[in-house]
NUTI-140726 format. One record per atom (N, C-alpha, C): x, y, z. Coordinates in steps of 0.2 Angstrom, whole numbers, padded with zeros to 4 digits, always signed. Atoms other than C-alpha are relative to their C-alpha. Layout:
BEGIN
XYZ
...
// end
This chain:
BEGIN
+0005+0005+0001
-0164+0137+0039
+0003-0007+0001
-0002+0006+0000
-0161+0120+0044
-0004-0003-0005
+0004+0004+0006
-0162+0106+0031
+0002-0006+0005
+0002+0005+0000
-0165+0090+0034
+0005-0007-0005
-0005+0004+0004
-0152+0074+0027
-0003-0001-0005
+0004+0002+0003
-0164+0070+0013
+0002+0006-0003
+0000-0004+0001
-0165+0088+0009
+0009+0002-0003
-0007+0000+0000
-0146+0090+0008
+0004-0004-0007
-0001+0004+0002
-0141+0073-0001
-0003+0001-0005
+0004+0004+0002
-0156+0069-0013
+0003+0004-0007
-0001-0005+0004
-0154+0084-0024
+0007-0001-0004
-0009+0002+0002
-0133+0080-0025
+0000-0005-0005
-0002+0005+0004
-0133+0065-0029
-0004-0003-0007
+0003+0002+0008
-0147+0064-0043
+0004+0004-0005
-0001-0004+0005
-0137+0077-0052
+0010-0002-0001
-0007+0003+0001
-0117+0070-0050
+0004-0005-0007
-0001+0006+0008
-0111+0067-0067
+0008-0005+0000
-0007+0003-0003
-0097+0053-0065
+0002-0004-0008
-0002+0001+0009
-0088+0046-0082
-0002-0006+0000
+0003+0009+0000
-0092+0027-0078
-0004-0001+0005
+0005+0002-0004
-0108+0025-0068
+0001-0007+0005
-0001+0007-0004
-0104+0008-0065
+0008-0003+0005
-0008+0000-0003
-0087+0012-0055
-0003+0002+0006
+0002+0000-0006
-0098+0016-0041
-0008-0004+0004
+0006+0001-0002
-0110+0010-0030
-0002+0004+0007
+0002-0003-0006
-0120+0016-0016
-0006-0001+0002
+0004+0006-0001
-0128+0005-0006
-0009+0003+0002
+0006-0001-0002
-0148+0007-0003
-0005-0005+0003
+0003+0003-0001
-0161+0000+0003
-0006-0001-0004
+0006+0001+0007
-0174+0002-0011
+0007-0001-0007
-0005+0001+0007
-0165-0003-0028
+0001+0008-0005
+0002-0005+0004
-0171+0011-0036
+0003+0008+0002
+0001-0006-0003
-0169+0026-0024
+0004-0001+0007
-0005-0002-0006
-0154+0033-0009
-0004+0003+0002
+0003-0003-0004
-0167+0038+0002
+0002-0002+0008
-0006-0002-0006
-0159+0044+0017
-0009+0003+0007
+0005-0004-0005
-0170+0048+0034
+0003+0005+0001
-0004-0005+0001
-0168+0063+0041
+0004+0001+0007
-0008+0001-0006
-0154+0066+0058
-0005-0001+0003
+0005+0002-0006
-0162+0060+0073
-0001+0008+0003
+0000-0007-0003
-0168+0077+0083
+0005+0002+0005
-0006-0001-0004
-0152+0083+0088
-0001+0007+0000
-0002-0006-0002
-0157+0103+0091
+0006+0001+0005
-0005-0003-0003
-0144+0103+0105
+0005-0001-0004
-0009+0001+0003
-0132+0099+0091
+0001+0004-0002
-0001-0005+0008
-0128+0113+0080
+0006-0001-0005
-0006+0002+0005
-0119+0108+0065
+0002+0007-0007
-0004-0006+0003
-0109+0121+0056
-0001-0003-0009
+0000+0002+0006
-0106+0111+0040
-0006-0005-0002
+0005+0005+0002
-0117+0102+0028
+0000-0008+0002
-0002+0006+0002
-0107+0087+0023
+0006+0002+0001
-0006+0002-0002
-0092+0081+0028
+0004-0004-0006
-0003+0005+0002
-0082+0071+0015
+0004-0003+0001
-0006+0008-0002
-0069+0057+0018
+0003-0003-0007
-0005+0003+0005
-0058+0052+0004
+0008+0002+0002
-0009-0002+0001
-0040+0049+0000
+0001+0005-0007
+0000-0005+0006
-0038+0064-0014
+0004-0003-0008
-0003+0004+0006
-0025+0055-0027
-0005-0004-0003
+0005+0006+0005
-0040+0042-0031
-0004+0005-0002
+0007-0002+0002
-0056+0053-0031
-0002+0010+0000
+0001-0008+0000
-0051+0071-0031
-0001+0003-0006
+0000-0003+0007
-0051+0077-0048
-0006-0001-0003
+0006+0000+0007
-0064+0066-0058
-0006-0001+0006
+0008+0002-0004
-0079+0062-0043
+0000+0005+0005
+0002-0006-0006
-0076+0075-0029
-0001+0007-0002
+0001-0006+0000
-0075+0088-0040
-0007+0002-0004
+0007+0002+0002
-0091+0084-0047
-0005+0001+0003
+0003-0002-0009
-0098+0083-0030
+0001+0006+0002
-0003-0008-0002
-0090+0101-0025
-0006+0001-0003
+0004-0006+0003
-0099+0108-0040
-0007-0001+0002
+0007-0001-0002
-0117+0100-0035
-0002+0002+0006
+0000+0000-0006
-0113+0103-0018
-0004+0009+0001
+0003-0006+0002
-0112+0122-0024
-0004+0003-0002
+0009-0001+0001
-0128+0124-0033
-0004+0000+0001
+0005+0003-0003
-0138+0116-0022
+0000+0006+0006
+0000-0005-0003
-0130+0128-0010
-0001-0004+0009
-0002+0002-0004
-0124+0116+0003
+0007+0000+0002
-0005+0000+0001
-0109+0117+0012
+0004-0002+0002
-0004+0009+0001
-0097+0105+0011
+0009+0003+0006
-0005-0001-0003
-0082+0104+0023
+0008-0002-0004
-0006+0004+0006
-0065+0102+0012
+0006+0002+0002
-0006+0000-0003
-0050+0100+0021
+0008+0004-0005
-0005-0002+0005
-0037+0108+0008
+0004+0003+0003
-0003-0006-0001
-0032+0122+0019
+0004-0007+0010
-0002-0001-0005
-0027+0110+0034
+0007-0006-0001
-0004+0001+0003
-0010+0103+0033
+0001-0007+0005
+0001+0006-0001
-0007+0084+0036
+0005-0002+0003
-0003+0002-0004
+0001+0075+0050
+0001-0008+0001
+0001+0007-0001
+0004+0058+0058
-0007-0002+0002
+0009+0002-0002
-0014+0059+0064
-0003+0006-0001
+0004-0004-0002
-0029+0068+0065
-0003+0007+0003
+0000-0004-0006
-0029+0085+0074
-0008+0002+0001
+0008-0001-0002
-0043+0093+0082
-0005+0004-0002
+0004-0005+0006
-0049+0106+0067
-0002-0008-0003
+0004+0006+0009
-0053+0089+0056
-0003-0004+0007
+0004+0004-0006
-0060+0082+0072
-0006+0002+0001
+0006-0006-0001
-0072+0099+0075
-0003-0002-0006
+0005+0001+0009
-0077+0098+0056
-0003-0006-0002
+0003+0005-0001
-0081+0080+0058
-0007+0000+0005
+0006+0000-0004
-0093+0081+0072
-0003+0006-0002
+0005-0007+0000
-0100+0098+0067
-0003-0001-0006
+0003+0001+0005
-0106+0090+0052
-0006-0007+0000
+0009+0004-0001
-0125+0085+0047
+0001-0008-0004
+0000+0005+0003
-0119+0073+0035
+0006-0002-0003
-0006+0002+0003
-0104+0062+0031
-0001-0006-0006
-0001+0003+0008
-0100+0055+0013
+0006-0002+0002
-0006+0000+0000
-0086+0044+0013
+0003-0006-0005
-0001+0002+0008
-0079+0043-0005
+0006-0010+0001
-0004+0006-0004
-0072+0024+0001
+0003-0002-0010
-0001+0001+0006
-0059+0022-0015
+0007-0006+0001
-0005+0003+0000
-0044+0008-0018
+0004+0003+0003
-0006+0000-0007
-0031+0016-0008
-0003+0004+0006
+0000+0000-0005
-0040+0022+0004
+0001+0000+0006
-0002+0006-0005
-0036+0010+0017
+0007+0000+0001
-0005-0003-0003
-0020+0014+0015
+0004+0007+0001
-0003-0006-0003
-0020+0030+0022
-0002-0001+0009
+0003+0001-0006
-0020+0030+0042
-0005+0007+0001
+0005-0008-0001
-0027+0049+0039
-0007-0001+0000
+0008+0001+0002
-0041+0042+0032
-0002-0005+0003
+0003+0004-0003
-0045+0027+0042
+0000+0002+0006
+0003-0003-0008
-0044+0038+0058
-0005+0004+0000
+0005-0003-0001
-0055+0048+0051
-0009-0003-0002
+0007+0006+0001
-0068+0035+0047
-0002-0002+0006
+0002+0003-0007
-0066+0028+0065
-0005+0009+0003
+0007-0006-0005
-0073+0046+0071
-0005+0003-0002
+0004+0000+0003
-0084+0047+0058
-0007-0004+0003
+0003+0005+0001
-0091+0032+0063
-0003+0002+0010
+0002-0005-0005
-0091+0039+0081
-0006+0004+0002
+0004-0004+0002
-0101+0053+0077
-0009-0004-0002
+0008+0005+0004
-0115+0040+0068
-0004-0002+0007
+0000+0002-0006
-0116+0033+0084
-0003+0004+0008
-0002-0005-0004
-0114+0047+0097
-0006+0007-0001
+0003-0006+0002
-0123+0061+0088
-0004+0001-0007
+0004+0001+0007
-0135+0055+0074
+0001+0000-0005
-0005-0002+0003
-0122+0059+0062
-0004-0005-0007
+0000+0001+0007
-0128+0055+0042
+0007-0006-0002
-0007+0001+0002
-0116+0042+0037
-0001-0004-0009
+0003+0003+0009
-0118+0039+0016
+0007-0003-0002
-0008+0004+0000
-0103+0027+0010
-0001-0002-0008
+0002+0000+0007
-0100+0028-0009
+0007-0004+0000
-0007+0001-0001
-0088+0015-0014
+0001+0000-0008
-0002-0003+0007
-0078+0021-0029
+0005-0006-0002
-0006+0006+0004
-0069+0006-0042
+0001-0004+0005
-0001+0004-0005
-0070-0005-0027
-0007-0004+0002
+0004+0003-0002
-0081-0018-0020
-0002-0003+0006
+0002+0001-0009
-0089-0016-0004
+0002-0006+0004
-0002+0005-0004
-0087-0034+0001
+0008-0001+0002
-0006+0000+0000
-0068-0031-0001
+0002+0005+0007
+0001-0005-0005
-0071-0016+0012
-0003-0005+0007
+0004+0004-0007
-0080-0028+0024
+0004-0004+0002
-0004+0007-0001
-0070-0044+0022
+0008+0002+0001
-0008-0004+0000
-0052-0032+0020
+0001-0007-0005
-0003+0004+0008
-0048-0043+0004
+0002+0003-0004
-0003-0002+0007
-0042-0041-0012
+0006+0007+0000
-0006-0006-0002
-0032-0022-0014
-0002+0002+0007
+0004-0004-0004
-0042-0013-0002
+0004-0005+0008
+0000+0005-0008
-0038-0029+0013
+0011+0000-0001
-0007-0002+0001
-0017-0028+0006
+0002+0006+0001
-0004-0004-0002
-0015-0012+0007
-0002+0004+0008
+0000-0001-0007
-0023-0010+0023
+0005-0003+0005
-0004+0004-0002
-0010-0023+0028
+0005+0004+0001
-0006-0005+0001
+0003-0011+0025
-0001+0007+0005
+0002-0006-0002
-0007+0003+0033
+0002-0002+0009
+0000+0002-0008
-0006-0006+0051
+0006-0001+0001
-0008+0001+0000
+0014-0011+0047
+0002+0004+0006
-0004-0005-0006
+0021-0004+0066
-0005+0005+0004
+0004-0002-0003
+0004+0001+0072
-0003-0004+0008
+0000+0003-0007
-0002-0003+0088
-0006-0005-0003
+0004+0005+0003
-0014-0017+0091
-0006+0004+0000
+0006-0005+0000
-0028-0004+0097
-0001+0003-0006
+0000-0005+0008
-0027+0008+0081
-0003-0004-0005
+0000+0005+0005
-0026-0006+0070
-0009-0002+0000
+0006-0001-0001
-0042-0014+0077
-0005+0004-0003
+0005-0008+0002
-0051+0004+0078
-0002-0001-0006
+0001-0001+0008
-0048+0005+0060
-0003-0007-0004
+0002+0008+0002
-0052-0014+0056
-0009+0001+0001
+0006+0001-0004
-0069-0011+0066
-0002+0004-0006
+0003-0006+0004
-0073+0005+0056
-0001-0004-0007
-0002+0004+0005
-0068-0003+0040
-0009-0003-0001
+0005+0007+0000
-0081-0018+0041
-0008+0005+0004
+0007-0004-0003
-0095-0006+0051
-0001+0006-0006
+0003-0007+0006
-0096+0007+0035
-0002-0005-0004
+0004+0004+0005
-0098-0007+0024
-0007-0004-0001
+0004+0003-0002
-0112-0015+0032
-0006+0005-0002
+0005-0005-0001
-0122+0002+0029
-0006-0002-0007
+0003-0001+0008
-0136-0002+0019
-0006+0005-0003
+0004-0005+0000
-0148+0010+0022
+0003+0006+0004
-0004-0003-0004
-0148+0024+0032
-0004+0004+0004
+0005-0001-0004
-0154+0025+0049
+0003+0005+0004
// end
């Protein structure tokens, strides 16, 4: 049975218990309500996984992802969760496959995020995908303030700094673009 992003989403995130409410935001277009359209008609796509997430694990793996997992799992959505694949200088082509095969990316965007290159290559092909293949893209930004995501300011713009330290100029860029195009998200088309 195909669901629909609405379907998927709506149910999750009304039930995600987080210990400080206000350490998150998640941007909307209604104040009230994360109502999500649903994937443009992409039958030639087949997506394997529900949801993608994108996080750095140290910030948001224990107390908000695994919160997430379990609504993920009663809903009976299925969540792609990279645990089994083993981490290199960049992104291979199983987290490349599980990125595009996926109907909806979540990308738990937390203070050190930005400085991971793992993570901000994976947000460029996320963002790819948004683009490319109608791809869901929901950006939750944890202890952090979107504008500092947009603008690369405060921690988030510092330890991006660091993140590009011996990087090329292309990559850098990449990641700079992505960066500043998740943040703008405020709906979601």
């Amino acid at each position: 049975m195909k669901r629909n992003a609405d379907e998927l989403w709506n149910p999750v995130r009304k039930n995600i218990i987080v210990e400080n409410q206000s350490q998150i935001q998640v941007p909307s277009s209604h104040p009230s309500s994360l109502s999500l359209l649903s994937v443009p008609s992409s039958s030639s796509h087949n997506w394997t996984h529900d949801v993608f997430p994108s996080f750095r694990g140290e910030d948001v793996r224990i107390k908000f992802l695994s919160h997430l997992k379990k609504e993920f799992k009663r809903k009976g959505t299925t969540p792609f969760i990279d645990n089994e694949i083993r981490r290199g200088e960049s992104i291979g082509p199983e987290l490349i496959r599980a990125i595009r095969e996926s109907k909806i990316a979540i990308i738990l965007i937390s203070r050190s995020y930005a400085s991971s290159k793992w993570c901000v290559d994976e947000l460029v092909e996320i963002m790819k995908c948004k683009e490319e293949l109608g791809q869901t893209v929901i950006p939750v930004f944890y202890k952090i303030d979107p504008s500092d995501v947009k603008k690369l300011t405060g921690y988030v713009g510092k330890v991006f700094e660091k993140t590009c330290v011996g990087k090329s100029k292309e990559d850098t860029e990449k990641w700079r673009h992505a960066l500043k195009k998740v943040a703008t998200i405020a709906g979601y088309d």
